[in-house]
MIKOLNU-423541 format. One record per residue (C-alpha): residue in three letters; y, z, x. Coordinates in steps of 0.05 Angstrom, whole numbers, padded with zeros to 5 digits, always signed. Example, Ala and Ser with C-alpha at 12.3 -4.5 7.8 and 13.67 -1.06 7.14 Angstrom:
residues 2
ALA-00090+00156+00246
SER-00021+00143+00273
END
This chain:
residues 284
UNK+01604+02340+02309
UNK+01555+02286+02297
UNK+01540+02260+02238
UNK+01480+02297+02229
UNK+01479+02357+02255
UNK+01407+02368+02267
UNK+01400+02296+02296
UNK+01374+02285+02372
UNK+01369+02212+02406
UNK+01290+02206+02424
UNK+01300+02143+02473
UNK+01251+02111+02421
UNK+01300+02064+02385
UNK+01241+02045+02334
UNK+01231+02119+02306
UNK+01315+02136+02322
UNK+01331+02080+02270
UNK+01279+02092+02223
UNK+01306+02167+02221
UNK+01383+02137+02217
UNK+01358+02090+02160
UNK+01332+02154+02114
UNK+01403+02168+02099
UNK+01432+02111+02047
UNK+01510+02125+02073
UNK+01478+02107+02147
UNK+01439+02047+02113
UNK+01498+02020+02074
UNK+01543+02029+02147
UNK+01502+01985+02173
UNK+01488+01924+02117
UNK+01571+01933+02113
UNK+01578+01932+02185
UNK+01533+01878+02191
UNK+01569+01833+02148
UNK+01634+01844+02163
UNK+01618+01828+02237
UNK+01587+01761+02223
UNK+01651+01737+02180
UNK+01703+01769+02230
UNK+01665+01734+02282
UNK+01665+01666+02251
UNK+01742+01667+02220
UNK+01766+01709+02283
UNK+01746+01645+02323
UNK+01796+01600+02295
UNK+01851+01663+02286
UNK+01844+01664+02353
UNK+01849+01579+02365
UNK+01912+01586+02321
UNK+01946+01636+02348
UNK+01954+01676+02292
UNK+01932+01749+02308
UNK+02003+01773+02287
UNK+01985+01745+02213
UNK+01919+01786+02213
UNK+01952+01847+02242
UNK+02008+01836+02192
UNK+01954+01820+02128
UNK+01918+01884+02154
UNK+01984+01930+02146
UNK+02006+01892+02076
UNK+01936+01916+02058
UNK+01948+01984+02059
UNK+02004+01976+02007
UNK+01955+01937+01969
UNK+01913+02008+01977
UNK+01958+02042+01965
UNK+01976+02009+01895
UNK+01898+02015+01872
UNK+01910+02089+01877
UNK+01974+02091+01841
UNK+01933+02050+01794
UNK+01870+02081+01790
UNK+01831+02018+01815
UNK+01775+02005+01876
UNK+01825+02010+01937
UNK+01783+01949+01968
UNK+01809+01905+01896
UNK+01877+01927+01924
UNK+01872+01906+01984
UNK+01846+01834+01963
UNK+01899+01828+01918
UNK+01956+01845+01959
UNK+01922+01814+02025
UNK+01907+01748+01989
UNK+01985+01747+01952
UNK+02017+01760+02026
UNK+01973+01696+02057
UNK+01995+01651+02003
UNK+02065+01669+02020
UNK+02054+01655+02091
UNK+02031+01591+02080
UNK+02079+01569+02039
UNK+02133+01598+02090
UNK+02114+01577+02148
UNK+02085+01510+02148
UNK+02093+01502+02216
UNK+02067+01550+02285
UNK+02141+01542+02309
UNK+02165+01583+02248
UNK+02101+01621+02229
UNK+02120+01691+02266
UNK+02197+01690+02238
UNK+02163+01685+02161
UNK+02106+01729+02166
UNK+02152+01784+02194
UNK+02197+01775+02139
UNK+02140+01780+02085
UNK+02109+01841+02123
UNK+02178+01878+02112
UNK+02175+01858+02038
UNK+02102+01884+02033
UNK+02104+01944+02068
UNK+02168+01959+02034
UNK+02130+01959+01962
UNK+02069+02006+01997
UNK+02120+02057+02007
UNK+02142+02052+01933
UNK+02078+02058+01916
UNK+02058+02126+01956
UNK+02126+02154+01931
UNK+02096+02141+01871
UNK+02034+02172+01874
UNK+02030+02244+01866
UNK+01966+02252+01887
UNK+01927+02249+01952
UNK+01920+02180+01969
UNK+01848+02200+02006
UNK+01825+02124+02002
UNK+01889+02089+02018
UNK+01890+02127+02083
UNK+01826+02128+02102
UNK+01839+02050+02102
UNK+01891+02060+02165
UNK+01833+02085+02207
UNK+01767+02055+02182
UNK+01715+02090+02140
UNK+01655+02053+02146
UNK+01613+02114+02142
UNK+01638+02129+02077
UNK+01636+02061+02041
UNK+01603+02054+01971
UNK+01553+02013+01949
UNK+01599+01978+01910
UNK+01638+01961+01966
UNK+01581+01932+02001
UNK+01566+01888+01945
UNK+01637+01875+01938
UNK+01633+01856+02016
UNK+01573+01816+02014
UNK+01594+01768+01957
UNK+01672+01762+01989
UNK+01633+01746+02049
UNK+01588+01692+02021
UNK+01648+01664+01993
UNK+01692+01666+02055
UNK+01623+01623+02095
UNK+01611+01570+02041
UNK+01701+01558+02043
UNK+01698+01557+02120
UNK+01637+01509+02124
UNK+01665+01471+02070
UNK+01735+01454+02112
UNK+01708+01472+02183
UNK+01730+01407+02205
UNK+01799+01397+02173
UNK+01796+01474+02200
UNK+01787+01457+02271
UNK+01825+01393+02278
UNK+01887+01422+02248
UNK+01881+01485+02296
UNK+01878+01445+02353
UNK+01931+01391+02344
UNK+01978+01402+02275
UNK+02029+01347+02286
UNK+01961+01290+02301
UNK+01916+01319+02240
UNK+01982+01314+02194
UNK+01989+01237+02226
UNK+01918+01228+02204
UNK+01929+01245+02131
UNK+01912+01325+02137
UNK+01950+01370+02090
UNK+01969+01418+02135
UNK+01997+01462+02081
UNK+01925+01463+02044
UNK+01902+01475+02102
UNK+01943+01529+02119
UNK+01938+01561+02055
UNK+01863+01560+02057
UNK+01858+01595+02124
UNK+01909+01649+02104
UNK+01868+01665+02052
UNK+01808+01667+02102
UNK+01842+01706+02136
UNK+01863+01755+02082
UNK+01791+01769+02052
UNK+01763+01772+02125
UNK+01819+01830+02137
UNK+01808+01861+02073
UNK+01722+01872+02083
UNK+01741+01882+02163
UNK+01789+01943+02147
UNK+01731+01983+02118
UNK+01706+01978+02190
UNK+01757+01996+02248
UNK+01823+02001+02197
UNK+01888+01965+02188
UNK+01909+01993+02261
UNK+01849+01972+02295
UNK+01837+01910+02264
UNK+01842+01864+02332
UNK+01779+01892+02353
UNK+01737+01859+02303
UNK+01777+01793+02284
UNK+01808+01775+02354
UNK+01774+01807+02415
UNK+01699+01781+02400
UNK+01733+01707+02385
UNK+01774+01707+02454
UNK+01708+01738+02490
UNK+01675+01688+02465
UNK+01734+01631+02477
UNK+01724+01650+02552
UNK+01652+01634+02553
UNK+01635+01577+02509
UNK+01649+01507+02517
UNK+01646+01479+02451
UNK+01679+01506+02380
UNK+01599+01519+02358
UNK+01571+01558+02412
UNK+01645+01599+02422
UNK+01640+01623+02339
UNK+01553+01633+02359
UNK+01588+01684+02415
UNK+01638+01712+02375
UNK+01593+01729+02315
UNK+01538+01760+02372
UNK+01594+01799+02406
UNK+01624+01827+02338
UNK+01552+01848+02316
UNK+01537+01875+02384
UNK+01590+01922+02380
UNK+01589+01944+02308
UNK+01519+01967+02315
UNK+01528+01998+02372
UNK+01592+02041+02346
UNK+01551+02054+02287
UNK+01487+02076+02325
UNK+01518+02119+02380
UNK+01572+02155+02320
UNK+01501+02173+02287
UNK+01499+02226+02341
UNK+01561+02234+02380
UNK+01625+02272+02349
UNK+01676+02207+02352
UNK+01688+02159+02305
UNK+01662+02098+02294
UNK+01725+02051+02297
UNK+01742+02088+02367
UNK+01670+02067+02397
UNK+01668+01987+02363
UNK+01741+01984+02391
UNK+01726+02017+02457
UNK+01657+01982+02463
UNK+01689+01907+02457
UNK+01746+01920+02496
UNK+01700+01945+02559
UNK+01667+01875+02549
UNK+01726+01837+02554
UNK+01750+01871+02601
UNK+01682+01858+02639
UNK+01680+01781+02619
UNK+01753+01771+02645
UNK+01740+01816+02712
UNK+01678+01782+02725
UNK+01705+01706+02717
UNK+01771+01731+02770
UNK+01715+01747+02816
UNK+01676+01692+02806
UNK+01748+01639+02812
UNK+01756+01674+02881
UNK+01696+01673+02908
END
């Protein structure tokens, strides 16, 4: 059922979000939703320019066990998740310097991770109701101290990524020429794992730890496919992402599916579109 039940879509988008923004759950969705979109949009890009979506799927799942420990615990399961998410990038780093042994290392340290999350639920004798709502997304239930929690990681994560952007980008495009020029490509590493492992922790709240391409990687390689500069393809990204988060939120408002199902199906019927439309385009 929808989210409210007694709620009907006027075609008047003015007076539909003014009714959606009377509930504080619906307004909190959306100041979450909006900020999560703009940093997976901006750090997807360079996941994407890396070739590291298998170390932001693997950071997503070795967040759950970092869930999973804040209920054993007692603690915020988004703390949890930052701790454990931000522990497994520094390994990364550390373990695979280099792209040509990046996938071999951050498999190993998924094992390890994952391995303690099961301890942990074994553990537990509860119901772990906010560790597993983290495998799915819960964006409609976060707190407001989760959004501030989001907002500041956020702010953080920007001012870090402006602050290296260049190093960033120059090291993501060539390693072996950056590292000739006097780059630390391990500090540089290790601060984009840990990009990447705040950006996963606040983007879980969204779409969840299995869904987590569709916020952090699809927008970016939209966006990769239309833009010919670095600027204007993380301008895209960040669009797309928002785009699609506000749509999932706005059309779950009053249809009976959730959210995570229409931001992931949403995005993926636009890249799909995008890549369709350029084949066409090539052959004609």
């Amino acid at each position: 059922m929808p989210i409210n039940l007694t709620a009907t879509f006027s075609f008047n988008l003015i007076i539909d979000f003014y009714n959606m923004w009377q509930y504080a759950f619906m307004r909190q969705a959306f100041e979450a939703g909006t900020i999560i979109a703009i940093v997976a949009g901006v750090v997807g890009y360079l996941v994407v320019l890396r070739r590291l979506s298998f170390a932001a799927h693997a950071l997503s799942h070795v967040g759950f066990s970092g869930a999973a420990g804040a209920a054993l615990f007692g603690i915020n399961p988004l703390l949890g998740l930052l701790t454990f998410t931000m522990s497994g990038g520094i390994f990364m780093a550390f373990l695979g310097k280099k792209a040509a042994t990046r996938d071999v290392q951050i498999g190993i340290i998924l094992a390890f991770m994952l391995g303690i999350g099961i301890l942990f639920i074994n553990l537990y004798k509860g119901y772990a109701t906010e560790a597993y709502s983290i495998l799915f997304g819960e964006i409609l239930g976060i707190s407001l101290e989760n959004v501030i929690i989001t907002f500041y990681a956020a702010i953080i994560i920007l001012i870090v990524f402006a602050l290296f952007y260049r190093r960033l980008l120059f090291t993501s495009l060539d390693e072996d020429v950056a590292e000739a020029k006097g780059v630390s490509i391990l500090t540089m590493s290790l601060i984009f794992m840990l990009l990447i492992a705040v950006a996963v922790s606040i983007a879980v709240q969204i779409v969840g730890v299995l869904l987590i391409f569709a916020l952090l990687v699809t927008p970016p390689a939209i966006a990769q496919r239309l833009a010919s500069s670095p600027g204007k393809a993380i301008i895209i990204s960040v669009l797309i992402a928002l785009f699609v988060t506000w749509v999932g939120l706005f059309i779950g408002y009053y249809l009976p599916y959730p959210v995570s199902f229409l931001i992931t199906s949403s995005v993926f019927l636009i890249y799909i579109f995008v890549r369709s439309y350029q084949k066409l385009w090539q052959n004609n």
